[in-house]
C-alpha positions as a Python dict, from the first residue, in 0.01 Angstrom:
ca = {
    (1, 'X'): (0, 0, 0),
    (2, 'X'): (335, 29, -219),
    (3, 'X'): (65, 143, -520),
    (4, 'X'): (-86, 393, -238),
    (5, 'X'): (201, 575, -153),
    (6, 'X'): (389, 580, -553),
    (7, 'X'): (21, 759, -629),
    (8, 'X'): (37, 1019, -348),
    (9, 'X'): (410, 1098, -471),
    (10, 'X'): (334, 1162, -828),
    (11, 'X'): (27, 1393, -710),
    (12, 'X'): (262, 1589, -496),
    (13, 'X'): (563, 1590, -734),
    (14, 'X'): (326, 1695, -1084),
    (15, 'X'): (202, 2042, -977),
    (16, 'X'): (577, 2106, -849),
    (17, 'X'): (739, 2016, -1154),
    (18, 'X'): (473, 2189, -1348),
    (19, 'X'): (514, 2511, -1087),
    (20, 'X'): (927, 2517, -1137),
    (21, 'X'): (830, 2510, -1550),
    (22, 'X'): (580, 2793, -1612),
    (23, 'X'): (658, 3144, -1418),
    (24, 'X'): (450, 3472, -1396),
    (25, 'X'): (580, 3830, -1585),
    (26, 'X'): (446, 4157, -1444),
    (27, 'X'): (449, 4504, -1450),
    (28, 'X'): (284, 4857, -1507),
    (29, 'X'): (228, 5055, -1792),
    (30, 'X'): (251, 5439, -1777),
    (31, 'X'): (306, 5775, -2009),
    (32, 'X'): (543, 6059, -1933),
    (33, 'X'): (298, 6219, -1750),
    (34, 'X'): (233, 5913, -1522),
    (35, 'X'): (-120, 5861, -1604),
    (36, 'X'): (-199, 5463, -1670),
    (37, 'X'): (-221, 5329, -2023),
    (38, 'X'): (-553, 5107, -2060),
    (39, 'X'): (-558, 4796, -2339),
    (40, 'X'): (-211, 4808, -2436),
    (41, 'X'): (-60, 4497, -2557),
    (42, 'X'): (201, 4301, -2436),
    (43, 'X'): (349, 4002, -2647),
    (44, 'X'): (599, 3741, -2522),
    (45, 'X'): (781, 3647, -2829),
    (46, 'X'): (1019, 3392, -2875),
    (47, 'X'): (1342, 3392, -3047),
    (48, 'X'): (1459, 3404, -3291),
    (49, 'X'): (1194, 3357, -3502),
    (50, 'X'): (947, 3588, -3299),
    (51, 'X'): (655, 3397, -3264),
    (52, 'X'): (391, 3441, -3006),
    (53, 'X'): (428, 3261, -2674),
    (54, 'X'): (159, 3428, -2450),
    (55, 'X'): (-10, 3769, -2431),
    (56, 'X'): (-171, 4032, -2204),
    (57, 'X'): (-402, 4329, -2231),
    (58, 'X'): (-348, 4616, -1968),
    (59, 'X'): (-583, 4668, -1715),
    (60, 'X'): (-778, 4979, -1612),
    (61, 'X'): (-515, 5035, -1423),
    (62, 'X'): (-242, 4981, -1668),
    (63, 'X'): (-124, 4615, -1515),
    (64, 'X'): (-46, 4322, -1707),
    (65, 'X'): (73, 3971, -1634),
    (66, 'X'): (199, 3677, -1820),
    (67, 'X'): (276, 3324, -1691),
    (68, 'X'): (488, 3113, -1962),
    (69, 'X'): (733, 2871, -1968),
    (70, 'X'): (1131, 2833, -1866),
    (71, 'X'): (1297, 2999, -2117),
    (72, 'X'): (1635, 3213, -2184),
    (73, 'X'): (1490, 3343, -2505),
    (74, 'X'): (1193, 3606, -2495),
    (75, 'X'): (1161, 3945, -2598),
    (76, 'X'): (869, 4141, -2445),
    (77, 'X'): (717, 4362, -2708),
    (78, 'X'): (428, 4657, -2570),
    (79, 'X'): (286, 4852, -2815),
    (80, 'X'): (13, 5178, -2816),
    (81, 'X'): (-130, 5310, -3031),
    (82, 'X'): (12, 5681, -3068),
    (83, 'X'): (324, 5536, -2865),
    (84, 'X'): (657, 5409, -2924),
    (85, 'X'): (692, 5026, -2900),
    (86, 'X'): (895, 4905, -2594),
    (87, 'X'): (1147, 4610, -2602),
    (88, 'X'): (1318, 4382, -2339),
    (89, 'X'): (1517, 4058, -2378),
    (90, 'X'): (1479, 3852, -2092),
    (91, 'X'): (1570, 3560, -1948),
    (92, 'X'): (1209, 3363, -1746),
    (93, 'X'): (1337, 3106, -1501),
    (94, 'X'): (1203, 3310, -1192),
    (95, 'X'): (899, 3512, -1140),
    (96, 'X'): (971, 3897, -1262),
    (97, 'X'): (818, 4180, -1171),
    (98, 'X'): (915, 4440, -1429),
    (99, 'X'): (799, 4731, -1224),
    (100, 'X'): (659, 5068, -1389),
    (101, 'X'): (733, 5067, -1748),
    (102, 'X'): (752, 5413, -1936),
    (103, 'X'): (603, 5435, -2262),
    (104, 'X'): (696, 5756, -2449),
    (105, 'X'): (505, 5938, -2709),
    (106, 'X'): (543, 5957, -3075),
    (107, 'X'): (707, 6265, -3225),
    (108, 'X'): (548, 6321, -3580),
    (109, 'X'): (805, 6461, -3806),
    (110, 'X'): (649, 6713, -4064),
    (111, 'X'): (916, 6620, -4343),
    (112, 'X'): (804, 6288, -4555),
    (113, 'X'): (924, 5980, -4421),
    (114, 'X'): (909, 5622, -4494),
    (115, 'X'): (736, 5375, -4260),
    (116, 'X'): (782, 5063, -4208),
    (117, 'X'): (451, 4875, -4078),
    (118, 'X'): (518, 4589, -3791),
    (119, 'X'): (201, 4436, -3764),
    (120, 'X'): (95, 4389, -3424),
    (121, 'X'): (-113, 4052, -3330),
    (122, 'X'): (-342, 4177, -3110),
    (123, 'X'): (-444, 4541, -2984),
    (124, 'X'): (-757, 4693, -2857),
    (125, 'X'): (-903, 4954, -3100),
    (126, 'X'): (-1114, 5155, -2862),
    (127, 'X'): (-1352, 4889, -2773),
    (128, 'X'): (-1282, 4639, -2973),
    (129, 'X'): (-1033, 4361, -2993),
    (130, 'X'): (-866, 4347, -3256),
    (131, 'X'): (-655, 4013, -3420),
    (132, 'X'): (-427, 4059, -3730),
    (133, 'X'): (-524, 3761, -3911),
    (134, 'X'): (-146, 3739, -4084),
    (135, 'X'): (28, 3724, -3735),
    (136, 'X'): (-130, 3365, -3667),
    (137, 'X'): (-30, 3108, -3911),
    (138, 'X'): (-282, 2889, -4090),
    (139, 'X'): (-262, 2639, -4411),
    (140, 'X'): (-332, 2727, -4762),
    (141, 'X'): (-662, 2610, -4793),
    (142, 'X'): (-773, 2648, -4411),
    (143, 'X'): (-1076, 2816, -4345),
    (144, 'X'): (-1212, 3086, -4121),
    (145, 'X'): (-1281, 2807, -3882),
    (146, 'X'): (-962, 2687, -3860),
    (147, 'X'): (-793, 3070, -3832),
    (148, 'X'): (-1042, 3132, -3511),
    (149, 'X'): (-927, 2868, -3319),
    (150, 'X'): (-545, 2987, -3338),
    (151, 'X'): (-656, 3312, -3165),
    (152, 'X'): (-581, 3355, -2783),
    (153, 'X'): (-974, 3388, -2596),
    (154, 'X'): (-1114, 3244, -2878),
    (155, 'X'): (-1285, 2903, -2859),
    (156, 'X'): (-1463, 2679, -3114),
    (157, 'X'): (-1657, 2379, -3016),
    (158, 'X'): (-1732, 2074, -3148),
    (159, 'X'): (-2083, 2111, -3309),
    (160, 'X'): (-1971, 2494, -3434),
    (161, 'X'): (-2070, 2760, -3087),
    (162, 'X'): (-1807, 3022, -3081),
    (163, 'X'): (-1733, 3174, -2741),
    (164, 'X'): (-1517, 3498, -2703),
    (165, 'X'): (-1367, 3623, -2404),
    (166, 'X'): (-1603, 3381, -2242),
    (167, 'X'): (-1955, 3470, -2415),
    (168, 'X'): (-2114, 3285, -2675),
    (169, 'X'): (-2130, 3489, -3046),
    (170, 'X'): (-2461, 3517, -3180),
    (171, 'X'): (-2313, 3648, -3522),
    (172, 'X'): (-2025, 3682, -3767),
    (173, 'X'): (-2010, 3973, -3963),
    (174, 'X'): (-1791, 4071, -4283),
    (175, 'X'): (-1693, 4408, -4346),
    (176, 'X'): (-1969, 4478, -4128),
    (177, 'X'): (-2256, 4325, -4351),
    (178, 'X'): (-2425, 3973, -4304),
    (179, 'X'): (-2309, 3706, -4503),
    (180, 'X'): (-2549, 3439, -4521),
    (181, 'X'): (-2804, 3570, -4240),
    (182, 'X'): (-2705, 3515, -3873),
    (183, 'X'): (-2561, 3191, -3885),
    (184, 'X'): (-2196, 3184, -3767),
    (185, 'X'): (-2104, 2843, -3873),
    (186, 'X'): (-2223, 2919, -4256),
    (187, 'X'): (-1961, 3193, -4259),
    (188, 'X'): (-1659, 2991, -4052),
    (189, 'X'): (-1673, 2675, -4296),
    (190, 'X'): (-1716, 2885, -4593),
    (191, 'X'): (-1483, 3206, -4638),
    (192, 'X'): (-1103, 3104, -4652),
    (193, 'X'): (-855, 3168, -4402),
    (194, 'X'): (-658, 3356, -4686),
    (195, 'X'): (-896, 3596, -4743),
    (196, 'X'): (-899, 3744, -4378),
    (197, 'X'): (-680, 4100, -4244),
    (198, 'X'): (-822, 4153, -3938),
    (199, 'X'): (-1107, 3954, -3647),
    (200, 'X'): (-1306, 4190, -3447),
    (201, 'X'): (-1409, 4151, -3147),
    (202, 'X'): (-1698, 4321, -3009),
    (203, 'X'): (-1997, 4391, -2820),
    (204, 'X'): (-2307, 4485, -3059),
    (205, 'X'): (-2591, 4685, -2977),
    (206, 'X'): (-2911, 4493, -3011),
    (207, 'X'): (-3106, 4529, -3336),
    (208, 'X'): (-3388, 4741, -3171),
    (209, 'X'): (-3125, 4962, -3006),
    (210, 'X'): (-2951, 5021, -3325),
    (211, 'X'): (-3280, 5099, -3514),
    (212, 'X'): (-3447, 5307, -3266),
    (213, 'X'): (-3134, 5513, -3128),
    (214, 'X'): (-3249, 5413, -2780),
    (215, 'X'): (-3019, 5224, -2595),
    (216, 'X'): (-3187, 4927, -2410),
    (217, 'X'): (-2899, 4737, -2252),
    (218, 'X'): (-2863, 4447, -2418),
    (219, 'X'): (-2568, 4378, -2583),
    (220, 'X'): (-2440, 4055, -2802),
    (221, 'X'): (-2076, 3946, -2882),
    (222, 'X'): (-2006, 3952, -3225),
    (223, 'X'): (-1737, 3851, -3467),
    (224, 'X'): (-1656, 4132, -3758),
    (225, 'X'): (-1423, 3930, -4027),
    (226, 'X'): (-1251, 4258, -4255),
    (227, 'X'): (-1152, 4151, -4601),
    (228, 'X'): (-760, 4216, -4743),
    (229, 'X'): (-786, 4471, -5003),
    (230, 'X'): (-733, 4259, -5268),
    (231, 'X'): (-1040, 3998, -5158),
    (232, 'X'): (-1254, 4302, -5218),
    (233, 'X'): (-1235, 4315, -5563),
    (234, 'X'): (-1301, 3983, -5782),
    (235, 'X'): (-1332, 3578, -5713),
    (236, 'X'): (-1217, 3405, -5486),
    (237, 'X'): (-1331, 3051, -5275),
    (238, 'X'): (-1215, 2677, -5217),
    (239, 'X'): (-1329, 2351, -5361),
    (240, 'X'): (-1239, 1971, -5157),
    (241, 'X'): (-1373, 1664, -5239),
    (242, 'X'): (-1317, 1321, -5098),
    (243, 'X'): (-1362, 945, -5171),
    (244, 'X'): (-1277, 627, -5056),
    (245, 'X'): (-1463, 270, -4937),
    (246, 'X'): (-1462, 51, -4651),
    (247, 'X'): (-1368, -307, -4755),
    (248, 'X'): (-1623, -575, -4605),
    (249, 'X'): (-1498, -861, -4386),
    (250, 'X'): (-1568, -1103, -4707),
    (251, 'X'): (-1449, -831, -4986),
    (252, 'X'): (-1773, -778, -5128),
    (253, 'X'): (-1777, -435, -5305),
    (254, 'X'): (-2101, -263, -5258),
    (255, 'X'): (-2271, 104, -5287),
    (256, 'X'): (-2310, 59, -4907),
    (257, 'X'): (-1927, 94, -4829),
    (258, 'X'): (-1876, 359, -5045),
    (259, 'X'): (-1757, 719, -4871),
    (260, 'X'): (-1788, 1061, -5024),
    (261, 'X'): (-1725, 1401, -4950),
    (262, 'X'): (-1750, 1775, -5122),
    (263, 'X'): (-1765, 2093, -5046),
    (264, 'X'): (-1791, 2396, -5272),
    (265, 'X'): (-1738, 2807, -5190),
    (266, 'X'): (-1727, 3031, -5471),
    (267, 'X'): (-1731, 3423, -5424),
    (268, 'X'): (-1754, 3708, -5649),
    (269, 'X'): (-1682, 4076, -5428),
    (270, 'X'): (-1691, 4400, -5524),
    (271, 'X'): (-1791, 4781, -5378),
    (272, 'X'): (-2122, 4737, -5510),
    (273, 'X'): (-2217, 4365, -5498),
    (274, 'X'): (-2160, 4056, -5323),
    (275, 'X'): (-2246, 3748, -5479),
    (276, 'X'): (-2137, 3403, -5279),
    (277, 'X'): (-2274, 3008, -5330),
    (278, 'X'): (-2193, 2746, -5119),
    (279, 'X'): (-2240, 2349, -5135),
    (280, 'X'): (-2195, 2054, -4991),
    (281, 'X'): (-2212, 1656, -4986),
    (282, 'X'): (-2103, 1371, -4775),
    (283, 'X'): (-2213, 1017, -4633),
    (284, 'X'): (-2001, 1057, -4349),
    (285, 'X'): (-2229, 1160, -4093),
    (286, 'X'): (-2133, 1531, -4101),
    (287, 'X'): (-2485, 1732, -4059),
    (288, 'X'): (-2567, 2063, -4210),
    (289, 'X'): (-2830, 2052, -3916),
    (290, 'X'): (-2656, 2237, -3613),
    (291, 'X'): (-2861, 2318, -3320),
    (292, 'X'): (-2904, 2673, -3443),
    (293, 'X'): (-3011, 2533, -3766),
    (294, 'X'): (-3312, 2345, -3532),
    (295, 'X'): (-3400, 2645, -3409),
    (296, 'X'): (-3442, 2802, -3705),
    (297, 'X'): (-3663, 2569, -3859),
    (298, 'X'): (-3913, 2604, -3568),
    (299, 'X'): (-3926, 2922, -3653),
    (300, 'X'): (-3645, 3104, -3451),
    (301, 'X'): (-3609, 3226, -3105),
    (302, 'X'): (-3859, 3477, -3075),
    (303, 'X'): (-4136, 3152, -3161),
    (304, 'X'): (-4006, 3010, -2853),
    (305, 'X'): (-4002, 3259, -2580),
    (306, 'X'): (-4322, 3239, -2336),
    (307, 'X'): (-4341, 3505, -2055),
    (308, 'X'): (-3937, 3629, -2147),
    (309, 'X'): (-3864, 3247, -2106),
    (310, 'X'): (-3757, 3014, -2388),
    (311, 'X'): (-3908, 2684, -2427),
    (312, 'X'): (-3765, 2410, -2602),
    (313, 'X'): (-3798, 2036, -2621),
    (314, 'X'): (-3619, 1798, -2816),
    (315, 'X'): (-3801, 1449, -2837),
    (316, 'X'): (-3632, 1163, -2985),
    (317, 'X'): (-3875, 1087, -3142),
    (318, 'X'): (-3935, 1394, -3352),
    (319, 'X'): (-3726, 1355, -3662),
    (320, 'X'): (-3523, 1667, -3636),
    (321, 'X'): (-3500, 1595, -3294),
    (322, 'X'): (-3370, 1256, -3343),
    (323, 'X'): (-3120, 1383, -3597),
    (324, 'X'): (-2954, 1625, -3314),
    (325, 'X'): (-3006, 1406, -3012),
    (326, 'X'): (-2834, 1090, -3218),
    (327, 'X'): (-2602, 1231, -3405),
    (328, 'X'): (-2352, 963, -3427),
    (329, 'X'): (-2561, 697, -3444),
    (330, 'X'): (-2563, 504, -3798),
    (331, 'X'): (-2527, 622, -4116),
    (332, 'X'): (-2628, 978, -4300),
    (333, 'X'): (-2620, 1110, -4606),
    (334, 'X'): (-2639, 1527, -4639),
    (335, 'X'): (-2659, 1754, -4898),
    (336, 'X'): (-2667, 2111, -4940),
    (337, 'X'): (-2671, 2448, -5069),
    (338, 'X'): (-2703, 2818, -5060),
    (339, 'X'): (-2660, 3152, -5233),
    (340, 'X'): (-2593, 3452, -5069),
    (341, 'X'): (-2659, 3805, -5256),
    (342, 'X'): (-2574, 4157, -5128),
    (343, 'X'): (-2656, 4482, -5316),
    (344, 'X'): (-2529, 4796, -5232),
    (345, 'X'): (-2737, 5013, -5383),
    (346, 'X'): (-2572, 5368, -5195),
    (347, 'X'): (-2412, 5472, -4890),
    (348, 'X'): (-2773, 5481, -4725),
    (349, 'X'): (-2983, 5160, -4923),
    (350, 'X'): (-2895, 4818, -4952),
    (351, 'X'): (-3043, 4501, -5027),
    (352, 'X'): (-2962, 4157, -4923),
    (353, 'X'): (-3133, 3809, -4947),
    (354, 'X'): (-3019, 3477, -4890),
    (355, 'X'): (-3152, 3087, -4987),
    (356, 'X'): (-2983, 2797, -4840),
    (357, 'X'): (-3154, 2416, -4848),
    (358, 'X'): (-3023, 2092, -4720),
    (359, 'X'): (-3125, 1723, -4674),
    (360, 'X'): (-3061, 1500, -4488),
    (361, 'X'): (-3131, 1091, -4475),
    (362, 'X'): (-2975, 855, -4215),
    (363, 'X'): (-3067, 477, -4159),
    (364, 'X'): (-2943, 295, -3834),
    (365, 'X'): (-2936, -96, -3785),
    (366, 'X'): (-2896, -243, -3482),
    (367, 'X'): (-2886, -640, -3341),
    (368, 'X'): (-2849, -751, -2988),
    (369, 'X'): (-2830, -1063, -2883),
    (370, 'X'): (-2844, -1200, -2544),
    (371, 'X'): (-2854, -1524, -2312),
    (372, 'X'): (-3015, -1512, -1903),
    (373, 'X'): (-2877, -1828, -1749),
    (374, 'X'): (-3047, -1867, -1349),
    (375, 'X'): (-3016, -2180, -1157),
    (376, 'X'): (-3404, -2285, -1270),
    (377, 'X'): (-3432, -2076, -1612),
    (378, 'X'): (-3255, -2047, -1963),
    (379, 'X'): (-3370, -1812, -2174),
    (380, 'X'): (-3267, -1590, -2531),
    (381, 'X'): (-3369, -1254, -2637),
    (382, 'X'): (-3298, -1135, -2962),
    (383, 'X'): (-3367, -818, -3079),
    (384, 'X'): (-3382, -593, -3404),
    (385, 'X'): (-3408, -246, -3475),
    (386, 'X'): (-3438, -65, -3867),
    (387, 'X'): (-3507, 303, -3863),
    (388, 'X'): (-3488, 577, -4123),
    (389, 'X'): (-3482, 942, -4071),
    (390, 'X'): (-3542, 1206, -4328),
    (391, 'X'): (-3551, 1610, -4272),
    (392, 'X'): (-3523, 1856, -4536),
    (393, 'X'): (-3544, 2247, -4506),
    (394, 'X'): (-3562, 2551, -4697),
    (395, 'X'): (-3449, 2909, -4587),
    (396, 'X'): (-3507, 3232, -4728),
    (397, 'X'): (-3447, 3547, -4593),
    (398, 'X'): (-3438, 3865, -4801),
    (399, 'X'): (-3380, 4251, -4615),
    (400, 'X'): (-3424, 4630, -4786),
    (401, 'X'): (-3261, 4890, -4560),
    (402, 'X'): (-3260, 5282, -4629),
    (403, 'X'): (-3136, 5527, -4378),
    (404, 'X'): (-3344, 5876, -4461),
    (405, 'X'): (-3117, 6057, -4213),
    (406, 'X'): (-2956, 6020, -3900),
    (407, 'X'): (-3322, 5980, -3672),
    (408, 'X'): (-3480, 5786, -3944),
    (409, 'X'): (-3469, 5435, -4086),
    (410, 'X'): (-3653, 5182, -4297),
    (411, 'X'): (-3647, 4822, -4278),
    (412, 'X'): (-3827, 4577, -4477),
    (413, 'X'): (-3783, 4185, -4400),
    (414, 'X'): (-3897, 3881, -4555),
    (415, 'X'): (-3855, 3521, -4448),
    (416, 'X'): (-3974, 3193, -4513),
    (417, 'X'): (-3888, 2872, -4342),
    (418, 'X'): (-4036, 2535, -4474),
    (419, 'X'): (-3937, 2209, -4309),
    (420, 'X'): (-4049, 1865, -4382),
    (421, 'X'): (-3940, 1542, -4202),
    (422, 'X'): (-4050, 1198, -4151),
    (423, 'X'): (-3957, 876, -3969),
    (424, 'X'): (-4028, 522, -3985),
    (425, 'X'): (-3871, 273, -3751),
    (426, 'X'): (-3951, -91, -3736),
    (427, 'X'): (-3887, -379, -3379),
    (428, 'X'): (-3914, -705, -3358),
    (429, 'X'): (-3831, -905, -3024),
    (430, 'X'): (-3791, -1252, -2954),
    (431, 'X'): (-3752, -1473, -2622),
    (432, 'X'): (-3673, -1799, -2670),
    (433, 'X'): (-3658, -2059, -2397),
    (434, 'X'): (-3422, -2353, -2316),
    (435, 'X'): (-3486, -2552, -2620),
    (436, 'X'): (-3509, -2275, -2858),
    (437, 'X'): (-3870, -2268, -2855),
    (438, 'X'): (-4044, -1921, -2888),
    (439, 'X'): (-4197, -1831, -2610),
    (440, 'X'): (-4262, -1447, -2681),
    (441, 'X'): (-4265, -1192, -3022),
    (442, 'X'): (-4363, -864, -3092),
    (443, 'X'): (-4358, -658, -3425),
    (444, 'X'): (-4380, -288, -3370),
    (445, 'X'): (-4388, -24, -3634),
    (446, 'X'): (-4331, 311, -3608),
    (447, 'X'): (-4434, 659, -3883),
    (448, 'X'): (-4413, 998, -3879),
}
């Protein structure tokens, strides 16, 4: 009972400590002329060292609100664009509600001026969200992967779906262009960090929509990654590489407890051409086979739609399917590779092709052992499992685009997809009775 009522106390006292921690910041956003300013941003910075604590976007009505820790140290920062910034120290240890906040217009001075750029973190460009990649701090050699999940309403999940503002994103562009077809993950784990000025956030037209002029309603979140000036122009790219083994209970050194890993991004970028490669190799059970990647290889979304539904089954027993639905399960070795070519031919043709192939082998072991003991039976099973799993994949994609005029497009696409996989897994069960005698065995074996 004691237990009972110490349990009932922390439940009530948690949310009020947590409550008399965090408080809510307010207000309203007008011009001089009263009317409501839409998609400003507001910042909660810290001090001194101004780093981001929370943020807001205004409202279609020009409202924002911020809940953030107890602090005497914040400065609110708004900003719009064709507006003067707005600053306020304040102290948060009580909810605030700032009220109507005045933002005043810029006065352009015709005589020449210097300007000093602030850049702001976050800001909605008409409608797009935008992130300024240098406000959110990353490590040398991080990747784009590691950049996306600093920024706020951005998530990345474990086996590589992006979600923004709550939708999943089908794409990640750069500079507007496809980099490696429409695989998002290719582009995340392969462009640096370093390389990045700005993430845009978006929603894109469908491709019929955007070939045909004819809007049809659907719309997809998408990613646009815009390169620093000086990534434009040249090489640039990351190489890593890992090893190490495992040393057996009875210090046996063997090829089996060996660990490797490398991965390999090299990029060449200019006006006219964009040349990338990508590779990669490890035996410790990290895939190149998302579940994108699966439904690539049997032969993309469209293949799988019946009657506007889509149909999909994964079997465990299918060797890609095994390979997703087991993913942790024993040991896999991966390799792959890709190169990625762009060629901008003019302002109205390009050309663009891709290749990527990977491999992948994993073998599982397993042993169980048990013992039934009942008041008039004693019996043993023992059981063994050996299974190998092998699926390989090539991808090829190549697309020729010329725009004639504003009304008039061409399009020419290629692609080929080859998979091949196979499986073999081998059982064996015994039973075994009081005195160790066999009483049951089977041997099953298992190809595909």
């Amino acid at each position: 009972m004691k237990q009972f009522f110490l349990l009932l106390i922390f439940l009530f006292v948690c949310p009020l400590v947590y409550g008399q921690n965090y408080y809510g910041l307010s207000g309203n956003l007008i011009d001089e002329s009263g009317t409501e300013l839409v998609g400003a941003t507001v910042l909660l910075l810290n001090l001194p060292d101004s780093t981001m604590e929370e943020y807001a976007l205004t409202n279609e009505k020009g409202f924002f609100k911020i809940t953030a820790p107890k602090s005497s140290n914040y400065v609110l920062k708004v900003s719009y664009i064709g507006y003067e910034e707005y600053e306020q120290a304040l102290s948060l240890n009580q909810k605030i509600d700032l009220g109507t906040i005045v933002l005043k217009e810029k006065k352009e001075l015709l005589e020449s001026i210097e300007v000093v750029a602030e850049r702001i973190p976050i800001r909605m460009n008409g409608d797009t969200l935008e992130y300024s990649a240098d406000a959110f701090e990353t490590q040398e050699h991080d990747n784009v992967e590691a950049l996306l999940k600093k920024l706020p309403g951005i998530q990345v999940d474990r086996d590589g779906t992006i979600k923004a503002q709550g939708e999943t994103v089908d794409r990640i562009l750069v500079d507007g262009k496809e980099f490696f077809g429409d695989n998002p993950e290719v582009v995340m784990k392969n462009l640096p960090a370093g390389a990045i000025d700005k993430v845009q956030v978006y929603d894109r037209k469908s491709d019929m929509a955007e070939f045909s002029g004819v809007e049809d309603g659907v719309e997809k979140k998408t990613i646009n990654l815009t390169l620093k000036a000086d990534k434009k122009h040249g090489f640039f790219g990351h190489v890593e590489g890992g090893y190490g083994y495992g040393v057996p209970d009875k210090f046996e050194v063997s090829s089996e407890n060996h660990r490797y890993l490398g991965n390999l991004s090299l990029n060449y970028f200019n006006p006219k051409i964009r040349l990338s490669t990508i590779g990669a190799i490890n035996n410790i059970n990290e895939q190149s086979f998302s579940f994108m990647d699966y439904i690539n290889l049997m032969g993309g979304i469209k293949s799988m739609m019946s009657g506007g539904n889509i149909n999909l089954e994964l079997n465990g027993d299918d060797p890609l399917g095994a390979l997703l639905m087991n993913n942790e399960e024993g040991i896999a070795q991966t390799i792959g590779g890709g190169v990625n070519f762009n060629w901008f031919l003019s302002d109205k043709t390009e050309w663009s092709t891709h290749y990527f192939y990977s491999i992948m082998n994993k073998e599982k072991e397993a042993r169980n052992f048990s013992k039934s003991i009942g008041l008039n039976q004693f019996f043993v099973r023992n059981s063994w499992l050996n299974s190998h799993v092998q699926a390989g994949n090539h991808n090829l994609n190549s697309t020729f685009k010329h725009k004639f005029d504003p009304t008039q497009d061409l399009k020419f696409e290629l692609r080929f997809k080859w998979n091949d996989a196979f499986s073999t897994r081998q059982n064996r069960e015994q039973s075994l009775g009081a005195t160790n005698e066999l009483q049951n065995e089977i041997h099953q074996n298992y190809a595909q």
